[in-house]
Backbone as CSV, one residue per row, in Angstrom:
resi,resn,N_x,N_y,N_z,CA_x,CA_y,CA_z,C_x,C_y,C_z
1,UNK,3.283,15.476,-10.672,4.639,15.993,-10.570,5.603,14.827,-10.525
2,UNK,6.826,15.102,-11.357,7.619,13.451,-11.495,8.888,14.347,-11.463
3,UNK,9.975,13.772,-10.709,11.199,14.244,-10.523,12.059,12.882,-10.434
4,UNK,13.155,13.149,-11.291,14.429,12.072,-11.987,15.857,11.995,-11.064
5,UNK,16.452,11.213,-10.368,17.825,11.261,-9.913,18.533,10.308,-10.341
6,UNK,19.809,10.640,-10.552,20.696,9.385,-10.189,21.892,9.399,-9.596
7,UNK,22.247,8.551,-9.459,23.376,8.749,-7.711,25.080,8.186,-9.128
8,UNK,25.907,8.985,-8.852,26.635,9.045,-9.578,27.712,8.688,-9.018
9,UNK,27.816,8.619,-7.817,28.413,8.402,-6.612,28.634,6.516,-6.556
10,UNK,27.826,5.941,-6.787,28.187,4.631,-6.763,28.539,4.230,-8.099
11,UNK,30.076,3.182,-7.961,30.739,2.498,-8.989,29.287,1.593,-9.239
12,UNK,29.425,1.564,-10.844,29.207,0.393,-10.819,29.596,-1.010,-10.949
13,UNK,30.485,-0.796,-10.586,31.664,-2.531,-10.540,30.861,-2.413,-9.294
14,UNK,30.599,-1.969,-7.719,29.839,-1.645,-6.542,28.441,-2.247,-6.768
15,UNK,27.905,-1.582,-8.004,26.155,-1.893,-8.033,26.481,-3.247,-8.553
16,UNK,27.201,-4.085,-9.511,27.233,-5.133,-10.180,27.774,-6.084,-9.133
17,UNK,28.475,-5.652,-7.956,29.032,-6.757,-6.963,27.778,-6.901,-6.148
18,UNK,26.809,-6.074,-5.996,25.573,-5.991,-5.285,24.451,-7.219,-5.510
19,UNK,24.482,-6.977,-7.109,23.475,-7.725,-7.759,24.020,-9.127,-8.280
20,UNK,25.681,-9.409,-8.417,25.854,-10.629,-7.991,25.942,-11.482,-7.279
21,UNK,25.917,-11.157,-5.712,25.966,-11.336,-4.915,24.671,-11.674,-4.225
22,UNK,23.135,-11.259,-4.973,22.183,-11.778,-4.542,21.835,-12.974,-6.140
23,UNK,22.532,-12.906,-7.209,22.096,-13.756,-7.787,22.501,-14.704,-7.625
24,UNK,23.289,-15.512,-6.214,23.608,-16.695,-6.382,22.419,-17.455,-5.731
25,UNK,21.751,-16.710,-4.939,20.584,-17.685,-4.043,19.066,-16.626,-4.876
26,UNK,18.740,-15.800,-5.874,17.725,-15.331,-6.303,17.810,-15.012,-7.791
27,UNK,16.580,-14.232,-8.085,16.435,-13.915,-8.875,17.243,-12.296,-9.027
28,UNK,17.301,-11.606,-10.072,17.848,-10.218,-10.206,16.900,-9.210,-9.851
29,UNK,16.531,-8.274,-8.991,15.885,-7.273,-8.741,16.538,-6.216,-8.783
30,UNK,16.836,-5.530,-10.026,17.304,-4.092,-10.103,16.319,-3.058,-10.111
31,UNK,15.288,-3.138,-11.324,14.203,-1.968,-10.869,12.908,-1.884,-10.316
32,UNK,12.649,-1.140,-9.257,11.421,-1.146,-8.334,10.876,-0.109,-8.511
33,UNK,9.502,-0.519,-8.665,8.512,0.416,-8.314,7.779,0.057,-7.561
34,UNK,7.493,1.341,-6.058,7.071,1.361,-4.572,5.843,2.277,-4.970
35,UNK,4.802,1.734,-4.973,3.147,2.629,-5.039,3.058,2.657,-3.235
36,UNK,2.975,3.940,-3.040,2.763,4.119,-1.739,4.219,4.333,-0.897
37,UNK,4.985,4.887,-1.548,6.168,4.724,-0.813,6.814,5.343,0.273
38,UNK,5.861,6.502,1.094,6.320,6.983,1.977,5.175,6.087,3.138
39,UNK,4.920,5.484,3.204,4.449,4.373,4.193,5.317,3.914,4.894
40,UNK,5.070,3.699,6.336,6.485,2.946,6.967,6.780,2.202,6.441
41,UNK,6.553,1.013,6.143,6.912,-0.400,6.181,7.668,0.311,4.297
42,UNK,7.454,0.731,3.660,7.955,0.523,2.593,9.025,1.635,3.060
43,UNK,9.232,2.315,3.842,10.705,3.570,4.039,11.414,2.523,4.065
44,UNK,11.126,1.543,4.841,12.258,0.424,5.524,13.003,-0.233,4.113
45,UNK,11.568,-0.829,3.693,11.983,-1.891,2.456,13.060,-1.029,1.530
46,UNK,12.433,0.425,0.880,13.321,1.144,0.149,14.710,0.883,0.415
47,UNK,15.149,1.514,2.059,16.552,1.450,2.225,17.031,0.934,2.344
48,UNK,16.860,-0.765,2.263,17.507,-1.680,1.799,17.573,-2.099,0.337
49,UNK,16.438,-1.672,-0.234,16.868,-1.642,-1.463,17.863,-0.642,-2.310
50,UNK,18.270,0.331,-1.551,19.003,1.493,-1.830,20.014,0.643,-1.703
51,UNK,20.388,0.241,-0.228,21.587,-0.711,-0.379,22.395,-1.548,-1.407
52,UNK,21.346,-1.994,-1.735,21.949,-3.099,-2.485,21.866,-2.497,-4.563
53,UNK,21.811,-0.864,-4.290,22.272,-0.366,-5.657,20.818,-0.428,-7.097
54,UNK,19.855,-0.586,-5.921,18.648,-1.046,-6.862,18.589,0.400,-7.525
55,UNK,17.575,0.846,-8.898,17.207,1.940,-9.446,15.476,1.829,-9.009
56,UNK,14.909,2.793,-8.745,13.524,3.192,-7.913,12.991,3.800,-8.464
57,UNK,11.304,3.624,-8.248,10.198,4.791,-8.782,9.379,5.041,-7.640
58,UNK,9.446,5.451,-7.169,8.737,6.337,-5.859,6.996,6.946,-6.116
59,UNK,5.830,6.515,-5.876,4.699,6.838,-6.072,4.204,7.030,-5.196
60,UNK,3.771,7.953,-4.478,3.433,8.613,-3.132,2.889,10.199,-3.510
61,UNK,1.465,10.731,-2.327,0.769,11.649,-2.855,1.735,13.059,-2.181
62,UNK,2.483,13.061,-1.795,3.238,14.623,-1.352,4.628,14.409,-1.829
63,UNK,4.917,15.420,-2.443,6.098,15.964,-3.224,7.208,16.146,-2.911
64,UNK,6.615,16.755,-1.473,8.077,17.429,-0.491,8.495,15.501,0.349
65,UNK,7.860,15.130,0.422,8.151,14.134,1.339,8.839,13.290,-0.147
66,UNK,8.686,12.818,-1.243,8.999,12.612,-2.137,10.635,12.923,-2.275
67,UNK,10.374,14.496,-2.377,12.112,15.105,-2.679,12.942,14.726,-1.347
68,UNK,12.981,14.796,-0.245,13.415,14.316,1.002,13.230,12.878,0.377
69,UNK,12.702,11.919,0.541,13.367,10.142,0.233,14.101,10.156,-1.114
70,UNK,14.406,10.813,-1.619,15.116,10.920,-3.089,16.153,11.104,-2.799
71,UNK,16.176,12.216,-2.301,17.807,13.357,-1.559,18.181,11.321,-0.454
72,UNK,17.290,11.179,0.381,17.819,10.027,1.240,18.392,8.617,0.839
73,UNK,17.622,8.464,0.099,17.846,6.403,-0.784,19.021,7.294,-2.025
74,UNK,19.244,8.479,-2.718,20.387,8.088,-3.454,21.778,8.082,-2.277
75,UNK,21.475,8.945,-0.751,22.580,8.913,-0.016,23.140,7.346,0.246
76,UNK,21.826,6.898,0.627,22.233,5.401,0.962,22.518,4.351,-0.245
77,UNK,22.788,4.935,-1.624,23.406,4.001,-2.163,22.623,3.738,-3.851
78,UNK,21.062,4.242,-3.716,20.195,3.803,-4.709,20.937,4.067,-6.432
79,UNK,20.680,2.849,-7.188,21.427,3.883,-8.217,20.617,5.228,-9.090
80,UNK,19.588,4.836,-9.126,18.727,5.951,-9.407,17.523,6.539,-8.781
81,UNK,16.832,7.344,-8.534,15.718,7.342,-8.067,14.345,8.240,-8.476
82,UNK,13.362,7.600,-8.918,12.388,8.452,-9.625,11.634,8.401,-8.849
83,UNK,10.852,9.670,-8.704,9.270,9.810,-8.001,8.488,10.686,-8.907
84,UNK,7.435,10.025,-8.265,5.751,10.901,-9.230,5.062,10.648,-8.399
85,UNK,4.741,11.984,-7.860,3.423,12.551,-7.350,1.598,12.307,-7.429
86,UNK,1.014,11.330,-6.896,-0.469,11.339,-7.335,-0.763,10.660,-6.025
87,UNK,-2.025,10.625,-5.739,-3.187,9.866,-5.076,-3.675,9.226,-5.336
88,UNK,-3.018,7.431,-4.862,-3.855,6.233,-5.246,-4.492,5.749,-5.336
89,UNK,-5.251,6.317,-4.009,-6.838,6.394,-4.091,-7.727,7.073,-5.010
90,UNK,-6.994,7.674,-5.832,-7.524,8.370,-7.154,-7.256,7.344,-7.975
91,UNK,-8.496,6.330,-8.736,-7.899,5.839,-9.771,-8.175,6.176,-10.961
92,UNK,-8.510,7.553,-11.481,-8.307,8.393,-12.668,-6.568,8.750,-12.810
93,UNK,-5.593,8.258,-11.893,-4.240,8.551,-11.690,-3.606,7.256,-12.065
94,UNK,-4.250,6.631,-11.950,-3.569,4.820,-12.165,-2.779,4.995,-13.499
95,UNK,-3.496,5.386,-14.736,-3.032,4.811,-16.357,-2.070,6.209,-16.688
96,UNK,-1.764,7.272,-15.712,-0.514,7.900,-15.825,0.392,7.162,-15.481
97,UNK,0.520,6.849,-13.828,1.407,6.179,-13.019,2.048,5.290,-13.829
98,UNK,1.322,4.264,-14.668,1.989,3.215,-15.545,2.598,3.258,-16.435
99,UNK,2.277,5.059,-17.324,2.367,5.136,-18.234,3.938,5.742,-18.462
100,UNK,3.989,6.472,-16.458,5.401,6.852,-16.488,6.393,5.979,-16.054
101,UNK,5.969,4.985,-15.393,6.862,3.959,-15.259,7.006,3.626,-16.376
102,UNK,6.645,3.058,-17.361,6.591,2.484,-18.945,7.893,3.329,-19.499
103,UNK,7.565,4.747,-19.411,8.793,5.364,-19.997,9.719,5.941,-19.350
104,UNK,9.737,5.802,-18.284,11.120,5.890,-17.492,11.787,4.712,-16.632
105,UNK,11.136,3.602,-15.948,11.881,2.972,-16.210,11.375,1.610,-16.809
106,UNK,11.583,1.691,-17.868,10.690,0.975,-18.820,11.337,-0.923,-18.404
107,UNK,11.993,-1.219,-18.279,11.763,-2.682,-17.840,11.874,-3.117,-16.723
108,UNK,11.084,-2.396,-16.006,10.836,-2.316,-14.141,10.730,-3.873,-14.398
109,UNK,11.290,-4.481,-12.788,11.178,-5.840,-13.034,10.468,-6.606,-11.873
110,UNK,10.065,-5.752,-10.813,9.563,-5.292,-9.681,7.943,-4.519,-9.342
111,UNK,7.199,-4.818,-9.111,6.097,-3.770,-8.001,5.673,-4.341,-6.688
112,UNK,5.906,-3.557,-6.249,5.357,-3.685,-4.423,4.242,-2.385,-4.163
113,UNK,3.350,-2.763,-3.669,1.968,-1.889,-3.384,2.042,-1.947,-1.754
114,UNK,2.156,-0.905,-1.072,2.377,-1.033,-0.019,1.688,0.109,0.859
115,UNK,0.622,0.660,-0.174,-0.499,1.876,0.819,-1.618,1.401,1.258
116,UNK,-2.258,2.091,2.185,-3.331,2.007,2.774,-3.746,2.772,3.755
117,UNK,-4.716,2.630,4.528,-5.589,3.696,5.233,-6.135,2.880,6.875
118,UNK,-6.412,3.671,7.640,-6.606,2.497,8.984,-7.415,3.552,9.789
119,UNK,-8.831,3.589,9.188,-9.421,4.538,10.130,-10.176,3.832,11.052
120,UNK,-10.781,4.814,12.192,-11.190,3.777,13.342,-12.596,3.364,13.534
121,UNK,-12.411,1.918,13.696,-13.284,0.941,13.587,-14.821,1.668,13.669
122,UNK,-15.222,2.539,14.735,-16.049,3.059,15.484,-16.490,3.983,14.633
123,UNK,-15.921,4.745,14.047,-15.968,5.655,12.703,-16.502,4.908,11.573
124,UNK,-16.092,4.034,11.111,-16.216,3.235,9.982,-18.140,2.599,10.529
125,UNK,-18.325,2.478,11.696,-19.676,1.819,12.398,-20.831,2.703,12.345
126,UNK,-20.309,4.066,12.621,-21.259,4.973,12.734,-21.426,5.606,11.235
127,UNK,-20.285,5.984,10.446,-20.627,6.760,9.068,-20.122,6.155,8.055
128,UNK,-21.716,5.635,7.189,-20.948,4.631,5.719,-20.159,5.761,5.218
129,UNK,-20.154,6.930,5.031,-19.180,7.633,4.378,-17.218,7.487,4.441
130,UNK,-17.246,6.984,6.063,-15.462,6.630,6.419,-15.469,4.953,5.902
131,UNK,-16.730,4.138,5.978,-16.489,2.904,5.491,-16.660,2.940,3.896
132,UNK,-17.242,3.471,3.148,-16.557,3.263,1.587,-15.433,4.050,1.514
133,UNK,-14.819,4.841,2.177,-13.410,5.110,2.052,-12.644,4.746,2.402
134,UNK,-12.803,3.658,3.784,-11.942,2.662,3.979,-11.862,1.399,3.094
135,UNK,-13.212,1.105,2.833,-13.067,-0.113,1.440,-12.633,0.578,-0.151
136,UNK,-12.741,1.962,-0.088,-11.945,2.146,-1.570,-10.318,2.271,-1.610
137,UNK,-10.365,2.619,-0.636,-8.663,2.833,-0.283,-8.092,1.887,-0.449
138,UNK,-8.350,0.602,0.551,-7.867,-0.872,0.753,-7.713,-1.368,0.366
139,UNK,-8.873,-1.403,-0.202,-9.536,-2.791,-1.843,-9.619,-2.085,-2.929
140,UNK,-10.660,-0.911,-3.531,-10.910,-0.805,-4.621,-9.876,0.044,-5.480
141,UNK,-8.860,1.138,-5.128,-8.203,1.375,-5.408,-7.053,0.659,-5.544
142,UNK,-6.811,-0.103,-4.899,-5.662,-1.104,-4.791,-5.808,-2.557,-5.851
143,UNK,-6.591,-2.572,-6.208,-7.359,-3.842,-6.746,-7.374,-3.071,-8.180
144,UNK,-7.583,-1.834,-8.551,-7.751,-1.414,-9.921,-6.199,-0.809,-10.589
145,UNK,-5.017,-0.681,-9.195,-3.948,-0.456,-10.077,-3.199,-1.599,-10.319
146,UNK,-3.934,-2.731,-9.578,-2.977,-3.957,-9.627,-2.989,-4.802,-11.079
147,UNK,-4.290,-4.136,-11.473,-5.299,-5.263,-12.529,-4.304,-4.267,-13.945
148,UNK,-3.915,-3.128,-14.025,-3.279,-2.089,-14.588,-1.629,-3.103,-14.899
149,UNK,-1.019,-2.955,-13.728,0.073,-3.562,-13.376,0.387,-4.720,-13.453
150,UNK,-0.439,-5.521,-13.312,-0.784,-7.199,-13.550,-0.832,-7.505,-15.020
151,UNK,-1.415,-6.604,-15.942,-1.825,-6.930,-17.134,-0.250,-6.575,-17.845
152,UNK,0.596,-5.222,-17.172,1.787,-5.015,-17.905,2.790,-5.853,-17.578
153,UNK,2.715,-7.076,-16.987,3.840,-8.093,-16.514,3.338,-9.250,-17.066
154,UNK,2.463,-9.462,-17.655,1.850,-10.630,-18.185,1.755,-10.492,-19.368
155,UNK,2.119,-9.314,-19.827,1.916,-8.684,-21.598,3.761,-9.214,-22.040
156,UNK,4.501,-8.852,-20.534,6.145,-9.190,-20.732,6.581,-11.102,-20.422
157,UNK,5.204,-11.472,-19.730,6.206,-12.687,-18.950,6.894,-12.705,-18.200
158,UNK,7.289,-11.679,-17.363,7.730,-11.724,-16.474,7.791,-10.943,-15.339
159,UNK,8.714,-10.575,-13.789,8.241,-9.624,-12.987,7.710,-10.143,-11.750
160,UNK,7.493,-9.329,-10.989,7.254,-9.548,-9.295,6.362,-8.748,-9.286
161,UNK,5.231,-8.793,-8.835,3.927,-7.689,-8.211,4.026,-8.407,-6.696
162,UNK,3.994,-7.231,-6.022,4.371,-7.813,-4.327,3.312,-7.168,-3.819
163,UNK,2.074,-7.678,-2.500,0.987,-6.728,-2.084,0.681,-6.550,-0.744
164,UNK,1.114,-5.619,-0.030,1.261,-5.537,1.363,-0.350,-5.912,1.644
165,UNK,-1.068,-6.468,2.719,-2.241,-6.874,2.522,-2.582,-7.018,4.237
166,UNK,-2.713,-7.898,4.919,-3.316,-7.621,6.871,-3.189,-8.631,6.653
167,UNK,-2.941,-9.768,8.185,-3.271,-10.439,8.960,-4.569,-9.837,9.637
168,UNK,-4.732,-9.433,9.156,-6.032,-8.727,9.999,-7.633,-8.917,8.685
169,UNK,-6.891,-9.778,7.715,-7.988,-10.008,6.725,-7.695,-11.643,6.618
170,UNK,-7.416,-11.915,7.601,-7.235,-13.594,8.031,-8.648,-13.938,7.944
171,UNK,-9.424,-12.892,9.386,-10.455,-13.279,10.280,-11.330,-12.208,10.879
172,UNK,-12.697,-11.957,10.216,-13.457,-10.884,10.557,-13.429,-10.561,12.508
173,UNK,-12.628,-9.426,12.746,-12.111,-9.733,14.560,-13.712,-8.527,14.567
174,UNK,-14.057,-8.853,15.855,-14.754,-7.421,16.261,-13.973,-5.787,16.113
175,UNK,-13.049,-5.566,16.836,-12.180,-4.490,16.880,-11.978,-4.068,15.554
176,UNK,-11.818,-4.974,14.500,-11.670,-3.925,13.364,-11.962,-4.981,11.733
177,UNK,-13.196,-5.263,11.991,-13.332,-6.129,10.883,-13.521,-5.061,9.572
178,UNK,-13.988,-3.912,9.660,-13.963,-3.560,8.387,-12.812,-3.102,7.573
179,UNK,-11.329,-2.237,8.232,-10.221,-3.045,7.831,-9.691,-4.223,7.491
180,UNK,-10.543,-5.027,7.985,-9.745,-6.758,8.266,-10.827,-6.695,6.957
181,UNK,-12.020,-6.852,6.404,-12.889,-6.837,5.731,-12.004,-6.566,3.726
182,UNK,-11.751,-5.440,4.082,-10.839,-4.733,2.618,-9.659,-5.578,2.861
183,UNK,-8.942,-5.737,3.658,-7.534,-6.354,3.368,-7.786,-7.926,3.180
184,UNK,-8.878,-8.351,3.702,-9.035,-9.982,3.345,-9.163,-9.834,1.724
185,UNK,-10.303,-8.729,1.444,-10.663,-8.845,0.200,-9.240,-8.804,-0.462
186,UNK,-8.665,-8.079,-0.377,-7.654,-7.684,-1.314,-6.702,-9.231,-1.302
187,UNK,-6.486,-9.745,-0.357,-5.659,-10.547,-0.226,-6.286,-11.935,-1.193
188,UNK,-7.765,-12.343,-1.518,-8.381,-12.868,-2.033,-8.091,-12.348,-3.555
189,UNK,-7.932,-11.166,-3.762,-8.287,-10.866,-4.989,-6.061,-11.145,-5.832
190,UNK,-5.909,-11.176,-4.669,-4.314,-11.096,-5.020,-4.229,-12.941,-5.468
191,UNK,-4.535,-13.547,-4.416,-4.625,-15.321,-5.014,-5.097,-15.628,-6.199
192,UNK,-6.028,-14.710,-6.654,-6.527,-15.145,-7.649,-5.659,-14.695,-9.197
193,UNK,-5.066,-13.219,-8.699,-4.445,-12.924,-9.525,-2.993,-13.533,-9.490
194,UNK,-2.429,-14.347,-8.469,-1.322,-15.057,-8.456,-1.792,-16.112,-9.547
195,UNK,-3.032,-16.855,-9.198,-3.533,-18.207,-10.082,-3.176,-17.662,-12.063
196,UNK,-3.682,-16.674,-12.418,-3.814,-16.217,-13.686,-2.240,-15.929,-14.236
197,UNK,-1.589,-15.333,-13.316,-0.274,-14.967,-13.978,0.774,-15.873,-13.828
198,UNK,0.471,-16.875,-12.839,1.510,-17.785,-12.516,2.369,-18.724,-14.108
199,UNK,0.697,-18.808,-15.147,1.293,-19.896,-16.429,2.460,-19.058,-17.084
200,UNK,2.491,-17.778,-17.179,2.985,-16.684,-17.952,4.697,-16.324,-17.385
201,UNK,4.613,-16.615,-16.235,6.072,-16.506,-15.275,6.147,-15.429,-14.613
202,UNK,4.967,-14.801,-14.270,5.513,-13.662,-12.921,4.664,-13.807,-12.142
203,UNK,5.734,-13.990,-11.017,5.625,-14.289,-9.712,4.853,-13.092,-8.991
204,UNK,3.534,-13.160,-8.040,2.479,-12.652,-7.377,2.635,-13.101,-5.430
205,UNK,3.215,-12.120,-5.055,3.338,-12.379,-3.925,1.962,-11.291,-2.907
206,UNK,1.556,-12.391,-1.506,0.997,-11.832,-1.062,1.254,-11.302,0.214
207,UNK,1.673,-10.305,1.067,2.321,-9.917,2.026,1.554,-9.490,3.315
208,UNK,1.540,-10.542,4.616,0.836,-10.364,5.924,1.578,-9.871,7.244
209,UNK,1.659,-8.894,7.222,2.500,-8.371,8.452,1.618,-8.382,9.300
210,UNK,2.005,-8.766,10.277,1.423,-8.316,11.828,1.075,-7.355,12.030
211,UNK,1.156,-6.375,13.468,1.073,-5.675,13.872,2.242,-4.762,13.674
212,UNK,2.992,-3.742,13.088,4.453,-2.909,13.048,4.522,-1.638,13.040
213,UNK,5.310,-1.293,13.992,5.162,0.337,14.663,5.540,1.176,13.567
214,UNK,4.660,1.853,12.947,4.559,2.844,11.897,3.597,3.773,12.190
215,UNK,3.622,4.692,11.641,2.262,6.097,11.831,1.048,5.819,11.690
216,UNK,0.956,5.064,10.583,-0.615,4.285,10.942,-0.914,3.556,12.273
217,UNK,-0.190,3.133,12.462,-0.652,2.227,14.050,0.086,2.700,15.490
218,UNK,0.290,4.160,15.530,0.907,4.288,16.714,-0.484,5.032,17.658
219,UNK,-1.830,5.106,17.120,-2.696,5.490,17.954,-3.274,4.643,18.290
220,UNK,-2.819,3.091,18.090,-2.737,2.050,18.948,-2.662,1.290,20.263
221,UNK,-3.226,0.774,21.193,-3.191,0.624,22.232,-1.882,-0.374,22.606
222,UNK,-0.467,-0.623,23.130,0.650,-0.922,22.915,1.414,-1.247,21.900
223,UNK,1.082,-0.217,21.290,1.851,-0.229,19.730,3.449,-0.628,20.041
224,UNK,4.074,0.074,21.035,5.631,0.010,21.064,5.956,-1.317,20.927
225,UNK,5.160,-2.108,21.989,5.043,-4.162,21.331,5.136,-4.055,19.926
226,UNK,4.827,-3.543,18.560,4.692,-4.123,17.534,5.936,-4.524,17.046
227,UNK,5.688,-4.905,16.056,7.363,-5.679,15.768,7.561,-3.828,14.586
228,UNK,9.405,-4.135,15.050,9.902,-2.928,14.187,9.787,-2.760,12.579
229,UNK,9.621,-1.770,11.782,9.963,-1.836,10.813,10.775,-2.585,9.308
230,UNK,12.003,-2.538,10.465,13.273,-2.613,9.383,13.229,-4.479,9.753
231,UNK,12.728,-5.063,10.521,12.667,-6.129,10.410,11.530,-7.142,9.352
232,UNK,10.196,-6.325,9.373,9.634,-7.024,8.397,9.810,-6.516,7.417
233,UNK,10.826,-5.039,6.929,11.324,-4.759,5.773,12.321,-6.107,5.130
234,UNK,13.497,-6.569,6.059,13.888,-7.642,5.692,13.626,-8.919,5.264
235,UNK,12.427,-9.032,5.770,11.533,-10.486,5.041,10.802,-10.242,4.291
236,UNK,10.449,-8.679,3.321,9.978,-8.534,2.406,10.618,-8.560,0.958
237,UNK,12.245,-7.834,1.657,12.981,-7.891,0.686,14.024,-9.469,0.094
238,UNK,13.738,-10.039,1.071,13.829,-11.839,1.207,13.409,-12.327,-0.157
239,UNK,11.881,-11.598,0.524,10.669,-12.132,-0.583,11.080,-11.706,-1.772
240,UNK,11.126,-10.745,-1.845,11.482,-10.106,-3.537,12.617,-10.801,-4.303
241,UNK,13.439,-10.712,-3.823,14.498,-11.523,-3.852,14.522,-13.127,-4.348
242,UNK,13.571,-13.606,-3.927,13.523,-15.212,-4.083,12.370,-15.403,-5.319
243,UNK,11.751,-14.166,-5.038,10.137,-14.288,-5.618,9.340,-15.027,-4.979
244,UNK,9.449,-15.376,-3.723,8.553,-16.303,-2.795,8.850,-16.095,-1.499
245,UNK,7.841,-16.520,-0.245,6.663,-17.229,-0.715,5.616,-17.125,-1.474
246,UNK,4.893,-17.739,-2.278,3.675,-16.856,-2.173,2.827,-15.943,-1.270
247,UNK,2.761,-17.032,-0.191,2.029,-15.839,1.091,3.151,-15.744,2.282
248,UNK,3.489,-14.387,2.453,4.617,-14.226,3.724,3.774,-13.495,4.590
249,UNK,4.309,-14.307,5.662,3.732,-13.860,7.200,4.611,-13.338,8.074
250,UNK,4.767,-11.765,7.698,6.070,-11.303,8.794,5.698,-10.377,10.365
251,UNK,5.982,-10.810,11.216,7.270,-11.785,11.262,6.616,-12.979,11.830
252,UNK,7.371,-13.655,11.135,7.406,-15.263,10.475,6.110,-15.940,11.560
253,UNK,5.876,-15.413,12.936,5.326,-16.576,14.218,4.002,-16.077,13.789
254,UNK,3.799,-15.251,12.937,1.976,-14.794,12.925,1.916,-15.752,11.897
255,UNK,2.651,-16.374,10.869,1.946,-17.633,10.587,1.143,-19.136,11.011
256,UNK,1.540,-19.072,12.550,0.941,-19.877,13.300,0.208,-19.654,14.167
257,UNK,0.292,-18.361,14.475,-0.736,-17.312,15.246,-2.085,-17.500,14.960
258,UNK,-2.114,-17.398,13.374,-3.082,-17.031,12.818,-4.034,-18.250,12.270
259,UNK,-2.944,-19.368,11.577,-3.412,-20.271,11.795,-4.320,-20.996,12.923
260,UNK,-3.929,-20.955,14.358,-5.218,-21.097,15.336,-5.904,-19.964,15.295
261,UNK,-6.064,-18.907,15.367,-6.686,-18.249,14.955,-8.440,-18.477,14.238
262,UNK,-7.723,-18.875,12.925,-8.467,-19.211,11.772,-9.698,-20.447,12.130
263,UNK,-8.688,-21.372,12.886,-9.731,-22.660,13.713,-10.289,-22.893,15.029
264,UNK,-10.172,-21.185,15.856,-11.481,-21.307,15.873,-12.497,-21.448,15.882
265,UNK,-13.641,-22.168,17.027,-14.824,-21.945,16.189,-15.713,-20.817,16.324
266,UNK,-16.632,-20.873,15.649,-17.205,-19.442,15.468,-18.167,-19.190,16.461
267,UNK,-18.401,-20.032,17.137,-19.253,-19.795,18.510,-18.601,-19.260,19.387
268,UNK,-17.300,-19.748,19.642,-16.203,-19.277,20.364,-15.901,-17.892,20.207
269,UNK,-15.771,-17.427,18.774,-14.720,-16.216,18.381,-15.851,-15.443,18.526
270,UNK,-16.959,-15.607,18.234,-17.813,-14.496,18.438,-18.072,-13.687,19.895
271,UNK,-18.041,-14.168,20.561,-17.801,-13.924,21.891,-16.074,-13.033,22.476
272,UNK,-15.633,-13.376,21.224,-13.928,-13.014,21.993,-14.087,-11.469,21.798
273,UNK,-13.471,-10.715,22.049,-13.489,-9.111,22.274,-12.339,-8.140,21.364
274,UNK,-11.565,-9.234,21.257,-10.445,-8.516,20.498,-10.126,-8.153,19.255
């Protein structure tokens, strides 16, 4: 199911003061496409991209939640907004998804992948059945629309593929290595695909958020600690914006977090509990 808007409501002398105004310190990001877009962390990112007059493709598996962020990001400003309906974890759905971005908004200049799944650790221990669905979700689905998406920005030369990915695939933790397990992978498989597309000119970003209070993580043990939304929405949309870093660590102190972390030694960490 694919449904078309556009916000008629904003000048565009408005959308063009928007997008000059970030081209003095970036690159131009007018059209986005959000795989996974009713995910917290990407509600956030959206409505700042609404802000700033961007045109959108919305890929998320429920319809109604779909028509509600459509009706919402053109209020806040978006100049257009498309959604299509599928399950990403379906990748018999992938070579539509592309095929409607291709013809609607055909020189998307933008992708951010920002779904995933976070079932519990203990679940994933006891039944391989929740752990290949946590590793297809994470990794293998995510890894087969990227290779889709990767190939249509490298066919142009140009473009942003952005990949929400874990700090939690830093470092196999006890508490939840087989999440941490798929998101390392993925985050591995994203470097590599940064290495390949980099000669061609589009920029491959890899994206490590912390811990951030969203629906996935509020059955969390002090989730309300996590850092908010709309804040590592802002250092994503930084990212987009600049086309860098390559690897962002939001917010910003889990880059050094993690770094000790990482060194460790493994006699040590094995023993740690967390």
């Amino acid at each position: 199911m694919m449904t078309i808007a556009t916000n008629s409501t904003v000048p565009r002398t408005e959308v063009a003061a928007r997008e000059s105004a970030g081209n003095a310190i970036a690159t131009p990001m007018k059209k986005v496409v959000v795989l996974g877009a009713t995910s917290g962390i990407a509600l956030a990112v959206e409505r700042q991209l609404a802000h700033r007059g961007c045109e959108l493709l919305l890929v998320a598996r429920s319809p109604q939640r779909l028509a509600e962020l459509q009706a919402d990001l053109l209020i806040r400003g978006a100049k257009s907004v498309l959604t299509y309906a599928a399950d990403l974890a379906a990748i018999q759905h992938h070579a539509g998804i592309l095929d409607f971005a291709r013809r609607t908004l055909a020189d998307f200049d933008t992708v951010l992948l920002a779904y995933g799944s976070m079932h519990d650790q203990t679940d994933c221990e006891l039944s391989v059945d929740a752990l290949l669905e946590e590793l297809h979700v994470n990794f293998v689905s995510a890894t087969a629309i990227l290779t889709l998406f990767g190939a249509e920005l490298e066919r142009r030369r140009s473009g942003c593929l952005a990949v929400i990915t874990s700090i939690a695939g830093d470092r196999g933790r006890r508490a939840n290595y087989v999440y941490g397990s798929a998101k390392g992978g993925l985050s591995l498989f994203v470097q590599g695909l940064r290495s390949r597309l980099h000669p061609v000119g589009v920029s491959v970003i890899t994206i490590k958020p912390g811990p951030v209070q969203t629906p996935m993580t509020d059955h969390l043990a002090n989730s309300e600690r996590f850092a908010e939304p709309e804040q590592v929405a802002r250092d994503i949309v930084r990212a987009l914006e600049r086309r860098a870093p390559d690897v962002l660590y939001t917010p910003k102190v889990w880059r050094y977090v993690m770094a000790a972390v990482r060194h460790i030694p493994e006699g040590i960490f094995k023993r740690l509990s967390f």
